[in-house]
C-alpha positions in Angstrom: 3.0 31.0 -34.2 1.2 32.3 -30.7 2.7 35.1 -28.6 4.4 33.3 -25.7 4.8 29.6 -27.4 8.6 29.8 -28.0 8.9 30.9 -24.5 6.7 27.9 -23.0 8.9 25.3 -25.0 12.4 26.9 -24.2 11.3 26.7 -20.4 9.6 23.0 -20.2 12.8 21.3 -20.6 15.3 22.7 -18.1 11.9 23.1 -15.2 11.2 19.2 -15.8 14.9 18.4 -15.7 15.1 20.0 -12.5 11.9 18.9 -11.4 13.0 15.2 -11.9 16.8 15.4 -11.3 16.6 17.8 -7.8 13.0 17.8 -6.5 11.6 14.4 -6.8 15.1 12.9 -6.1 15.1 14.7 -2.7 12.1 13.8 -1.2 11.9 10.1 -2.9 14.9 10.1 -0.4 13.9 11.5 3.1 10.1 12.1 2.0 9.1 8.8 1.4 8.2 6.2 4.6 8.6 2.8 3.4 8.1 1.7 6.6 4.8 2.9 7.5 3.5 4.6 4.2 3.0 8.0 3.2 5.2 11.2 3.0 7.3 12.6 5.6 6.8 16.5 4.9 8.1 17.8 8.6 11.7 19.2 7.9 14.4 22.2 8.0 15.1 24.2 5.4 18.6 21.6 5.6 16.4 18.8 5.2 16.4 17.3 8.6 13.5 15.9 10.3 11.4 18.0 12.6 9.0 15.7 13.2 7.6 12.1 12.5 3.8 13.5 12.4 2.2 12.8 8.5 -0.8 14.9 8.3 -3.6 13.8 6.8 -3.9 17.3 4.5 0.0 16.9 3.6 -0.9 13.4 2.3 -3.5 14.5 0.4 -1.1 17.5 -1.1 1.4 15.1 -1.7 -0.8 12.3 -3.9 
C-alpha cells in the first residue's frame, strides 16, 4: 500500500459528510435565489444578508 493512502480514505468520509450535511445544506438555504437565479454570496459571518448584489465572478465561483 502507498504512504498516505490509509490517511486519504479515513478522511473522505467524515469531510464529505460534512461537506453535504453542513455546507451545502447552508447555503441551498440562504445561498440559493429561486426568485431571480444565481447565488446569494453577500453575508455575515452569522449568515445574514449584507447585500442583494450577485457578482458576476461569485457566480462563476459558485457553478
Amino acid at each position: 500500500m502507498l504512504a498516505g493512502v490509509s490517511d486519504t480514505a479515513a478522511m473522505r468520509d467524515p469531510l464529505r459528510a460534512h461537506l453535504e450535511r453542513d455546507v451545502l445544506a447552508w447555503w441551498s438555504r440562504p445561498g440559493a435565489d429561486d426568485d431571480l437565479g444565481g447565488v446569494r454570496t453577500c453575508f455575515t459571518n452569522r449568515g445574514e444578508p449584507l447585500s442583494a448584489e450577485k457578482y458576476t465572478w461569485s457566480q462563476g465561483r459558485w457553478a
